[in-house]
N, C-alpha and C positions, 0 to 999 in steps of 0.2 A: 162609805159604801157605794155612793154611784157613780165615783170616779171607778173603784175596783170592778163593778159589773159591767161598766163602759169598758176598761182594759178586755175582761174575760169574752165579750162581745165579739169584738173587734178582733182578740185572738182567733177565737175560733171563724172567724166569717175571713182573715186572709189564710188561714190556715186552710181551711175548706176550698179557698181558688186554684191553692199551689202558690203563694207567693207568703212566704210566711218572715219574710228578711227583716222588718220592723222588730218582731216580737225578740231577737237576740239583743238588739243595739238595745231597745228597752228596758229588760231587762240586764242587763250588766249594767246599765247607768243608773238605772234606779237603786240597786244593791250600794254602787259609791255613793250616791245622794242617802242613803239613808243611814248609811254607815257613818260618814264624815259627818253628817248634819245631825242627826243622833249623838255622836259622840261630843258635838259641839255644845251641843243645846243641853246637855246632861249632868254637864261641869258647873252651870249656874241653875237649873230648875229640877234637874233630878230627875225621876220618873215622866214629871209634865213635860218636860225636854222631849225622851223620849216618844210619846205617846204624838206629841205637837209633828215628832219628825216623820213618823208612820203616815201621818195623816197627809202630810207634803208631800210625802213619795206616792202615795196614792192617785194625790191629783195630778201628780207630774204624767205617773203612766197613764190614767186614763187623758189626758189632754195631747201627751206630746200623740198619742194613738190616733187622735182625732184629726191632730193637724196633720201627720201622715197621710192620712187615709184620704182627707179632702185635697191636698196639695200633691201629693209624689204622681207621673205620672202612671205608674204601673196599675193603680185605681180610678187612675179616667173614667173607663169606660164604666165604673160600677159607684154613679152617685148617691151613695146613699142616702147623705146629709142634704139632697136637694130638697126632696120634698117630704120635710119631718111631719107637715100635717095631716099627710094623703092615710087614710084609715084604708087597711084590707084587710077585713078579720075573714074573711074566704078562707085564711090558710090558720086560721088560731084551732080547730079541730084535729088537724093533722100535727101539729107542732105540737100541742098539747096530750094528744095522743102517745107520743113518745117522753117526751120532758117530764112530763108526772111520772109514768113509771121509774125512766133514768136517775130524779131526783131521789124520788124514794128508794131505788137500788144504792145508790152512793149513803144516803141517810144511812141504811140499816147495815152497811158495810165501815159507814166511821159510827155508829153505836157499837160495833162491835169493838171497836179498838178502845174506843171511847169506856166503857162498860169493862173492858177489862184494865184498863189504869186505873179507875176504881175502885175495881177487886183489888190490885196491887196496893192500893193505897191504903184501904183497911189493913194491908198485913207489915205496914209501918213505912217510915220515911224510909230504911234503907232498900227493903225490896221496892221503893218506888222509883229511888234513884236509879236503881240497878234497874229498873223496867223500862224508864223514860233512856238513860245511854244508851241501851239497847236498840231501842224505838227509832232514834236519831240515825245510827248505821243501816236498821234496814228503808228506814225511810230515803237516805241518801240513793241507797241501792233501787231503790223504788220509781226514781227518776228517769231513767233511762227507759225500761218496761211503759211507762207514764206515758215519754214521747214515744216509741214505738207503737202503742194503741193509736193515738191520736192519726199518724200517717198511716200505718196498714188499716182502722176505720173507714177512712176518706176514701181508701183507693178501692177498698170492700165495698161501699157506699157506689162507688162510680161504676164498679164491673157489675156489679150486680142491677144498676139501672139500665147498663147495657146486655142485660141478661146471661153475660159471659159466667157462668158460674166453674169453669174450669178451672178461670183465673180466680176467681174468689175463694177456692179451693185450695190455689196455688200462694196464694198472700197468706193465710191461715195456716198454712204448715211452714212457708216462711219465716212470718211473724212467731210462733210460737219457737222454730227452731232459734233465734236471734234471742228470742228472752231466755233460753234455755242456756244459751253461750255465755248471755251476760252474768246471770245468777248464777255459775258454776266460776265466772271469775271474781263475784265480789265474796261468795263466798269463801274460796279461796284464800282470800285475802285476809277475812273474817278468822280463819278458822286456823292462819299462819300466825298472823300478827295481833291476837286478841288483848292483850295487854296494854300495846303500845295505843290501840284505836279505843281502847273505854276510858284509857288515862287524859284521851282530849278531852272527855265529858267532865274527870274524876280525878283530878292532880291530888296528889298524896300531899301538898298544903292543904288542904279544907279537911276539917273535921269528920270522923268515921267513915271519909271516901272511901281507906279498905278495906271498909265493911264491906262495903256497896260494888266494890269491882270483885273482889271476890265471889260474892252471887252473880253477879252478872257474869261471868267465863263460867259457871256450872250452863250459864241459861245457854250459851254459845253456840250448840249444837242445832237447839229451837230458833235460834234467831236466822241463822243460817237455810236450816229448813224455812223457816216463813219469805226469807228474800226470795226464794223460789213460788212457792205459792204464791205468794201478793202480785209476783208480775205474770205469774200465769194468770191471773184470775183476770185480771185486769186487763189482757189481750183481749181472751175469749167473749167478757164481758162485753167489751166495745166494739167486737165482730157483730156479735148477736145484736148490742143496737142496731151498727151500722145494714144489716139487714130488717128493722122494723120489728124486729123480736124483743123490746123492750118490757111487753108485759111478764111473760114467761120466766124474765131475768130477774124481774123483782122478787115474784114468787120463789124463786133457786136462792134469791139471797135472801128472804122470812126465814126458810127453812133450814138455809145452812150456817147462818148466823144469830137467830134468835131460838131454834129449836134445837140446834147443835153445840156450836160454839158455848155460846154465855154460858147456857147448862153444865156442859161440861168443865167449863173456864170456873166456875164457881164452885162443884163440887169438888172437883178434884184439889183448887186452892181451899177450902173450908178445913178437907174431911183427911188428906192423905197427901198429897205434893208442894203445898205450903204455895211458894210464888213458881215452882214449874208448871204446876197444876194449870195456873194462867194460859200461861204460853201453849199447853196441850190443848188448852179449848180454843186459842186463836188458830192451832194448827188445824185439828181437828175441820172448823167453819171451814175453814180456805179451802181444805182439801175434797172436801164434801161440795163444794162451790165450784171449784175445776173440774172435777168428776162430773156431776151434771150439767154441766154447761156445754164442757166438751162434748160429750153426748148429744145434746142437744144441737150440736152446732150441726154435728155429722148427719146430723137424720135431716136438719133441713136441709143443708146441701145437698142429701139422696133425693128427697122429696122433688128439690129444682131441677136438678139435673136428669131427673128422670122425667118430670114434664114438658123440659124443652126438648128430650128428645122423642119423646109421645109427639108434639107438635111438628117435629123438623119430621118423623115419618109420616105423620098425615100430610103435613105441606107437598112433600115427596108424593106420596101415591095421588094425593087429589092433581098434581103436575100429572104425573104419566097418565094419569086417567083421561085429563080432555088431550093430551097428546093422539089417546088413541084414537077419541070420537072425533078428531082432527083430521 
């Protein structure tokens, strides 16, 4: 664990400079380390192999992150590791201010997923199988929306401490347009080749797999829908941080995920849809999640932008005014 939160660290702090070129090499060399040395170690200890290998790759990435970050020049100027004893809690208010809600936004958005593979799981091993292959594709899909938050955020973050809100404006219908592009091509993909992509999960050697693919292609259309939702949510979400809206976003996600979602996810699996029921009530959260958020986004940006321009006309008249007693 404090290797992985030193990696998570260190991502987001080059990520946030603009210089994020570590976090690729890292990651693809950690996936061969833990692949090859996983595979090695598993042939004589089995599980412990594995577990022993997780645990090496962890330390690889939080360490090889730290010898970067102290050594490459691109971080000269930003030492962090010089003086690890110096205390500034000045800024733990502000930091905290956002992070506690953030945390509990992401919490009640993986309880929701989390909460419905459970549901799935009461209605047997094969709607679980068929839920979790599922899960894997739109999670793949989910990737790309993931990194797109992360850079339109940042740049959210920056115009808007430059009070540029046109351009905050302009990144948010960007951003949203780019997740929309991407989710109508994995869908696509989803929704051509559904056989051949649950069969990577689901090979027809292991036992009652075509139980389990067979459910899963009725669910196809819902998983399809949700690659869309998850990376719209996930934009808009990390817009609204990147503007200091983080309280407001947790509350959206209570409501669209524990008073929405599950509810639904549960009744509808209990009483009438059996395992689509599921996927209705993860649809249902997301879509209720985007909807208001979106919403939300648009009014603060009306809000700003009409106060900067409140400002920019008083700035204006209070100029030509001493112009005149000039």
């Amino acid at each position: 664990m404090p290797f992985g939160l030193t990696f998570l660290a260190l991502r987001g702090f080059s990520a946030g400079i603009g210089k994020p070129g570590p976090i690729p090499f890292i990651m693809f060399s950690s996936l061969f380390l833990s692949g090859s040395l996983g595979w090695f170690l598993s042939q004589t200890l089995g599980v412990y192999g594995i577990a022993i290998a997780s645990t090496v790759t962890y330390g690889y990435m939080g360490l090889v992150f730290v010898a970067i970050i102290s050594n490459h020049p691109n971080y000269k100027s930003y030492p962090i590791f010089a003086e690890l004893t110096r205390k500034d809690l000045s800024m733990m208010p502000a930091l905290l201010k956002i992070g506690i809600p953030t945390a509990g936004t992401l919490g009640l958005e993986n309880s929701l997923f989390n909460g419905c593979a459970w549901l799935m799981g009461a209605l047997g091993t094969i709607a679980l199988a068929a839920h979790q292959s599922l899960m894997q594709l739109v999670i793949t899909s989910f990737t790309i929306p993931l990194g797109l938050m992360y850079a339109v955020s940042m740049r959210v973050g920056q115009a808007a401490g430059a009070e540029n809100w046109s351009k905050v404006q302009s990144l948010s219908w960007v951003g949203n347009a780019l997740v929309f592009v991407w989710s109508f091509f994995t869908i696509s993909i989803l929704v051509i080749m559904p056989n051949e992509l649950l069969s990577l999960f689901l090979p027809s050697d292991i036992e009652r797999a075509a139980e389990a693919k067979n459910l899963a292609l009725t669910l196809v259309p819902l998983a399809a829908l949700l690659c869309l939702l998850d990376g719209w949510q996930t934009l808009v979400s990390g817009i609204l941080r990147a503007l200091k809206d983080a309280q407001f976003t947790v509350i959206i996600a209570g409501i669209s995920y524990w008073v929405i979602g599950l509810p639904i996810a549960w009744g509808l699996s209990q009483q009438l849809l059996g395992p689509a029921g599921v996927w209705w009530g993860m649809c249902a959260g997301l879509v209720t999640a985007c909807g208001i958020m979106q919403i939300r986004l648009e009014l603060l940006l009306r809000r700003h932008q009409s106060v900067s321009t409140n400002l920019l006309a008083c700035s204006h008249a209070s100029s030509e005014s001493r112009s005149a007693k000039e």
